[in-house]
ChimeraX commands (.cxc) that place a marker at each C-alpha (Angstrom):
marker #1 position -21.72,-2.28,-39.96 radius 0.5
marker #1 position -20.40,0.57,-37.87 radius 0.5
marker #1 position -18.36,4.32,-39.32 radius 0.5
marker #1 position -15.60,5.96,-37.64 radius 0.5
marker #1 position -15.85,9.55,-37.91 radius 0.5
marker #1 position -12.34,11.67,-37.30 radius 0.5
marker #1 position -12.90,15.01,-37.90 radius 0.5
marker #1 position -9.38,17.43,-37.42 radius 0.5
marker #1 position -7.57,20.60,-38.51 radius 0.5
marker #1 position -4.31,19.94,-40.11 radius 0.5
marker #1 position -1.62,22.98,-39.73 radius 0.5
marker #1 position -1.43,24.33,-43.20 radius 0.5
marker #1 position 2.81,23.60,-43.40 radius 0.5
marker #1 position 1.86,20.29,-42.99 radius 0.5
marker #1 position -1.20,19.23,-45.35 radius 0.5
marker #1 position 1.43,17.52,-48.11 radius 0.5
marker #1 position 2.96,15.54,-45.47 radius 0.5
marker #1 position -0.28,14.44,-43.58 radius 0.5
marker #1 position -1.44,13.36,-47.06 radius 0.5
marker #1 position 1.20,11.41,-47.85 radius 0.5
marker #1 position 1.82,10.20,-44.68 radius 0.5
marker #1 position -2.13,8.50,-44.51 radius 0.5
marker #1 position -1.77,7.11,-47.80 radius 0.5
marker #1 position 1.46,6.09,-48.43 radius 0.5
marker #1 position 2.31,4.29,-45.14 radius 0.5
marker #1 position -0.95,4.20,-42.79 radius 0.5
marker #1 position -3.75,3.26,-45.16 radius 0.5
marker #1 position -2.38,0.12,-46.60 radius 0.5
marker #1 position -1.93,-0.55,-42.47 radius 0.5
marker #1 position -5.41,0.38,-41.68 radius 0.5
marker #1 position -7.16,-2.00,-44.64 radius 0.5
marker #1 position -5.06,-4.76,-43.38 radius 0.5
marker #1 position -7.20,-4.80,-40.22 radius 0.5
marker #1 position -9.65,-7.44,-39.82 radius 0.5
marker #1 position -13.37,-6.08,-40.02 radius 0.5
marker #1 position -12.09,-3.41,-42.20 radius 0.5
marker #1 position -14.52,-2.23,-45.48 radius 0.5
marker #1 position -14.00,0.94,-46.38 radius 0.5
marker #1 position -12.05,4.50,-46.14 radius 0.5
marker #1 position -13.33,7.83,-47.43 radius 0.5
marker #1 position -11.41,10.79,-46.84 radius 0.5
marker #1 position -11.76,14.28,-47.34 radius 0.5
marker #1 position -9.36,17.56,-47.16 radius 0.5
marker #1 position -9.56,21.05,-47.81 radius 0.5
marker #1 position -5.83,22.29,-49.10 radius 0.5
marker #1 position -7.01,25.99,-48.26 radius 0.5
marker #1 position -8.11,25.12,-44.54 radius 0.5
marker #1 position -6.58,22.18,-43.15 radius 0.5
marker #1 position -9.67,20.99,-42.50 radius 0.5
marker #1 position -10.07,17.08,-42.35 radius 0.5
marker #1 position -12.76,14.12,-42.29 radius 0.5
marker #1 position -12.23,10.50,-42.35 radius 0.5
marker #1 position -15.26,8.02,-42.52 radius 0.5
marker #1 position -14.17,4.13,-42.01 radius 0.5
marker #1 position -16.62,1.20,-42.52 radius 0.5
marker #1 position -16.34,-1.81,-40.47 radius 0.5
marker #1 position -17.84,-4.85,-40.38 radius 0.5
marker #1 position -18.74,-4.92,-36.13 radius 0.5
marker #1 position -17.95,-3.14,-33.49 radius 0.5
marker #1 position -14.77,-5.46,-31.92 radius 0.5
marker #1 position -13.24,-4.93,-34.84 radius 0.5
marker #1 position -13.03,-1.18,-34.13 radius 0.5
marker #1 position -12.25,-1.74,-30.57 radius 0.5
marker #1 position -9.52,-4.06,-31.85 radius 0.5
marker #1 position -8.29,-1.15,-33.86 radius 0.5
marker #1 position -8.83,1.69,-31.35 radius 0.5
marker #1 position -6.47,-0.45,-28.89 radius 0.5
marker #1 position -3.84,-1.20,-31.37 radius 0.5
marker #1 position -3.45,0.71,-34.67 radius 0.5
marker #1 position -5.05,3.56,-33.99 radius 0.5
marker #1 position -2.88,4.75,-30.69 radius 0.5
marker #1 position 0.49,4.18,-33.21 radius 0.5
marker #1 position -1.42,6.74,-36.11 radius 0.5
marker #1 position -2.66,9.11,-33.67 radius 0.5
marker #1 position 0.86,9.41,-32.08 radius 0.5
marker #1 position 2.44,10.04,-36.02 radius 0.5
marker #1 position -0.77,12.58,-36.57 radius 0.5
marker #1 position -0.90,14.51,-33.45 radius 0.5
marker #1 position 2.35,16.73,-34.27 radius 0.5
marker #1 position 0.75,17.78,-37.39 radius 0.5
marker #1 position -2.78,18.97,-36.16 radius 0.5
marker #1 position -3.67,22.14,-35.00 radius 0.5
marker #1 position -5.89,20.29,-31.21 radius 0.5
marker #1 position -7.40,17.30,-30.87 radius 0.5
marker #1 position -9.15,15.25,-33.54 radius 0.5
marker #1 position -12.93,14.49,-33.39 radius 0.5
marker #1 position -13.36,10.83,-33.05 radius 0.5
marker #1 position -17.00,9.14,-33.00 radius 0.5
marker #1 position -17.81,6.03,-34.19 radius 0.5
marker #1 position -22.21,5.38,-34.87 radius 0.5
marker #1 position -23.88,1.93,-36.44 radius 0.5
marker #1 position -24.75,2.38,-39.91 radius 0.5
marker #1 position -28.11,3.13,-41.12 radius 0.5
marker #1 position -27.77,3.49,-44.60 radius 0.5
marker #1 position -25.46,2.67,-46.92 radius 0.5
marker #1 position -26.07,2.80,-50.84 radius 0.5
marker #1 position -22.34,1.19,-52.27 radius 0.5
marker #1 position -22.95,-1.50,-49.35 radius 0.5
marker #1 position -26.70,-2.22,-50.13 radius 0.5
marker #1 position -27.81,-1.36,-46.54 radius 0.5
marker #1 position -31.15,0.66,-45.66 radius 0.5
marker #1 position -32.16,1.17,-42.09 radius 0.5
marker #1 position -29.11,-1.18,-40.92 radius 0.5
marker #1 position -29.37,-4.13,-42.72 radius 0.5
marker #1 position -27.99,-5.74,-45.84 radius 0.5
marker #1 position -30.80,-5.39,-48.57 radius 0.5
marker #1 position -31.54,-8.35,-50.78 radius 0.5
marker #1 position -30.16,-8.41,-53.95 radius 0.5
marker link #1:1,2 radius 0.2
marker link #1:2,3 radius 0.2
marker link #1:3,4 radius 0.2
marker link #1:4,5 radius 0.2
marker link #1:5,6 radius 0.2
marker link #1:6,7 radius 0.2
marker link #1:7,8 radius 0.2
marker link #1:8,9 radius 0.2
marker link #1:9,10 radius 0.2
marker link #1:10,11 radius 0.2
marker link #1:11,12 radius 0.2
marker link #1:12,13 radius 0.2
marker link #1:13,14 radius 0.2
marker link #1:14,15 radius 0.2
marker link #1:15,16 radius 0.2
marker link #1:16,17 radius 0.2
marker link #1:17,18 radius 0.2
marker link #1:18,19 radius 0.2
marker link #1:19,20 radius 0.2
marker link #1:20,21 radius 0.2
marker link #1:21,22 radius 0.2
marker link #1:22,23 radius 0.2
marker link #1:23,24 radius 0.2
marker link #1:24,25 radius 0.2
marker link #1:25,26 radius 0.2
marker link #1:26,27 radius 0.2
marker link #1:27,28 radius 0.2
marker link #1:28,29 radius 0.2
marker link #1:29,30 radius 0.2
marker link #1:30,31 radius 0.2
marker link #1:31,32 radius 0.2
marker link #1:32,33 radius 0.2
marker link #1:33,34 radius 0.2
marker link #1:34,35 radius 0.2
marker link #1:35,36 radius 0.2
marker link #1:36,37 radius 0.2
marker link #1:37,38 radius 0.2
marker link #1:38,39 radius 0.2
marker link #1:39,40 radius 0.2
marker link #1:40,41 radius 0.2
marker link #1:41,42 radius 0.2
marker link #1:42,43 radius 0.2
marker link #1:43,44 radius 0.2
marker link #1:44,45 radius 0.2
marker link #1:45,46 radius 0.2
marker link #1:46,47 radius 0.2
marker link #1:47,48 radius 0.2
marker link #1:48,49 radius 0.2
marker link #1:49,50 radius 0.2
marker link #1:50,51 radius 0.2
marker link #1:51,52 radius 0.2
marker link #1:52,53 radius 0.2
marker link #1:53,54 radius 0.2
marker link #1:54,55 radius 0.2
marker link #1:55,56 radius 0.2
marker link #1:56,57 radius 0.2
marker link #1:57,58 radius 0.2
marker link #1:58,59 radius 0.2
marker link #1:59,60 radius 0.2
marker link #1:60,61 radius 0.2
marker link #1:61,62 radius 0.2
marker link #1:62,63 radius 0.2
marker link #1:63,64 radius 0.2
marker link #1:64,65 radius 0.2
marker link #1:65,66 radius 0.2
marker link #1:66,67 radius 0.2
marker link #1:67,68 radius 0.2
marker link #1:68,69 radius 0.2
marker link #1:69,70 radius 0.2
marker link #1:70,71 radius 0.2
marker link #1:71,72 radius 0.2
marker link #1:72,73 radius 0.2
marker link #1:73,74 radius 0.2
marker link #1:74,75 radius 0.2
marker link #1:75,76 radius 0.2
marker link #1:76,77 radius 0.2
marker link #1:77,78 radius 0.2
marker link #1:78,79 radius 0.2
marker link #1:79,80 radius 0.2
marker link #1:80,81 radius 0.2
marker link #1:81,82 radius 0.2
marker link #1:82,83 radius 0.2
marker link #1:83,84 radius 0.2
marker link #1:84,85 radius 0.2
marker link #1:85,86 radius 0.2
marker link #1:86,87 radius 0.2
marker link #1:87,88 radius 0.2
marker link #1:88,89 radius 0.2
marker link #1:89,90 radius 0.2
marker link #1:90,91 radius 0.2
marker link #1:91,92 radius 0.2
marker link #1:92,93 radius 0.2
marker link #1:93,94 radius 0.2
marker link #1:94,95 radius 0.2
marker link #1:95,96 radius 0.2
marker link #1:96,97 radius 0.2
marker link #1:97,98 radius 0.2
marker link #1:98,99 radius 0.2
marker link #1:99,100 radius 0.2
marker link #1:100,101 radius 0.2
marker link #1:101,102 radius 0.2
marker link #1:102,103 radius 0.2
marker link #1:103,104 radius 0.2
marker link #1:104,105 radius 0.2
marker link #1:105,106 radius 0.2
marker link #1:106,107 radius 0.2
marker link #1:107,108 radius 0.2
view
Protein backbone atom coordinates (compact mmCIF):
# COMPACT_ATOMS: atom_id res chain seq x y z
CA UNK A 1 0.00 0.00 0.00
CA UNK A 2 1.41 3.38 -0.88
CA UNK A 3 -0.11 7.41 0.45
CA UNK A 4 -0.17 10.40 -1.61
CA UNK A 5 0.57 13.35 0.32
CA UNK A 6 -0.65 16.95 -1.32
CA UNK A 7 -0.02 19.50 0.92
CA UNK A 8 -1.28 23.35 -0.50
CA UNK A 9 -2.53 26.82 0.48
CA UNK A 10 -5.88 27.59 -0.84
CA UNK A 11 -6.57 31.57 -1.40
CA UNK A 12 -9.02 32.36 1.29
CA UNK A 13 -11.93 33.74 -1.57
CA UNK A 14 -11.76 30.47 -2.72
CA UNK A 15 -11.91 27.76 0.22
CA UNK A 16 -16.00 27.17 -0.43
CA UNK A 17 -15.38 26.55 -3.96
CA UNK A 18 -12.20 24.30 -3.63
CA UNK A 19 -14.36 22.32 -1.17
CA UNK A 20 -17.01 21.79 -3.19
CA UNK A 21 -15.25 21.48 -6.15
CA UNK A 22 -13.08 18.14 -4.55
CA UNK A 23 -16.10 16.66 -3.30
CA UNK A 24 -18.78 17.24 -5.38
CA UNK A 25 -17.21 16.54 -8.82
CA UNK A 26 -13.44 15.21 -8.31
CA UNK A 27 -13.73 12.73 -5.47
CA UNK A 28 -16.36 10.47 -6.82
CA UNK A 29 -13.65 10.68 -10.03
CA UNK A 30 -10.71 9.91 -7.93
CA UNK A 31 -12.41 6.60 -6.02
CA UNK A 32 -13.35 5.40 -9.37
CA UNK A 33 -9.65 4.76 -10.07
CA UNK A 34 -8.43 1.35 -9.97
CA UNK A 35 -6.00 0.71 -6.90
CA UNK A 36 -7.85 3.35 -5.11
CA UNK A 37 -8.59 2.74 -0.98
CA UNK A 38 -8.89 5.62 0.69
CA UNK A 39 -9.12 9.67 0.92
CA UNK A 40 -8.57 11.76 4.03
CA UNK A 41 -8.65 15.33 3.78
CA UNK A 42 -8.05 18.12 5.89
CA UNK A 43 -8.66 22.14 5.75
CA UNK A 44 -8.26 24.98 7.85
CA UNK A 45 -11.24 27.67 6.89
CA UNK A 46 -9.07 30.42 8.76
CA UNK A 47 -5.76 29.65 6.69
CA UNK A 48 -6.31 28.02 3.52
CA UNK A 49 -4.17 25.60 4.51
CA UNK A 50 -4.68 22.04 2.91
CA UNK A 51 -3.64 18.19 3.23
CA UNK A 52 -4.80 15.31 1.31
CA UNK A 53 -3.63 11.67 2.20
CA UNK A 54 -4.77 8.90 -0.55
CA UNK A 55 -4.30 5.11 -0.01
CA UNK A 56 -3.58 2.92 -2.84
CA UNK A 57 -3.26 -0.42 -3.31
CA UNK A 58 0.50 -0.33 -5.49
CA UNK A 59 2.41 1.96 -6.87
CA UNK A 60 1.14 1.69 -10.90
CA UNK A 61 -1.89 2.48 -9.76
CA UNK A 62 -0.66 5.93 -8.66
CA UNK A 63 1.45 6.30 -11.68
CA UNK A 64 -1.71 5.44 -13.61
CA UNK A 65 -3.35 8.27 -11.79
CA UNK A 66 -0.49 10.81 -11.78
CA UNK A 67 -0.54 10.43 -15.79
CA UNK A 68 -4.20 10.71 -16.19
CA UNK A 69 -6.52 12.10 -13.48
CA UNK A 70 -4.40 13.89 -11.62
CA UNK A 71 -2.96 16.41 -14.55
CA UNK A 72 -7.06 17.20 -15.32
CA UNK A 73 -7.52 18.10 -11.13
CA UNK A 74 -4.39 19.89 -10.84
CA UNK A 75 -5.28 22.06 -13.92
CA UNK A 76 -9.09 22.83 -12.13
CA UNK A 77 -6.99 23.40 -8.62
CA UNK A 78 -4.11 25.45 -9.66
CA UNK A 79 -6.23 28.82 -10.18
CA UNK A 80 -7.39 28.53 -6.72
CA UNK A 81 -4.03 28.03 -4.76
CA UNK A 82 -1.91 30.51 -3.51
CA UNK A 83 1.92 28.36 -5.37
CA UNK A 84 2.45 25.09 -5.98
CA UNK A 85 1.04 22.10 -4.10
CA UNK A 86 3.30 19.65 -2.17
CA UNK A 87 3.02 16.32 -3.76
CA UNK A 88 4.91 13.11 -2.26
CA UNK A 89 3.82 9.86 -2.39
CA UNK A 90 5.86 7.09 0.50
CA UNK A 91 4.93 3.09 1.00
CA UNK A 92 2.92 2.58 3.96
CA UNK A 93 4.23 1.45 7.17
CA UNK A 94 1.46 1.45 9.34
CA UNK A 95 -1.89 1.53 9.00
CA UNK A 96 -4.46 0.82 11.94
CA UNK A 97 -8.19 1.02 9.79
CA UNK A 98 -6.20 -1.20 7.11
CA UNK A 99 -4.65 -3.74 9.63
CA UNK A 100 -1.05 -3.04 8.42
CA UNK A 101 2.11 -2.77 10.87
CA UNK A 102 5.55 -2.33 9.46
CA UNK A 103 4.04 -2.74 5.74
CA UNK A 104 2.20 -5.66 5.72
CA UNK A 105 -1.38 -6.83 6.13
CA UNK A 106 -1.65 -8.24 9.78
CA UNK A 107 -3.53 -11.46 10.32
CA UNK A 108 -6.79 -11.28 11.45
Amino acid sequence: MYSRVITCDIQPAHISEFRNIVNEELLPRIQAQPGFMENIESVDPATGKYCCVTLWENEKAIENYDNGLFREIASKLMPMMQGNPVVQTLPVDNASAHHMKAGRAVAA
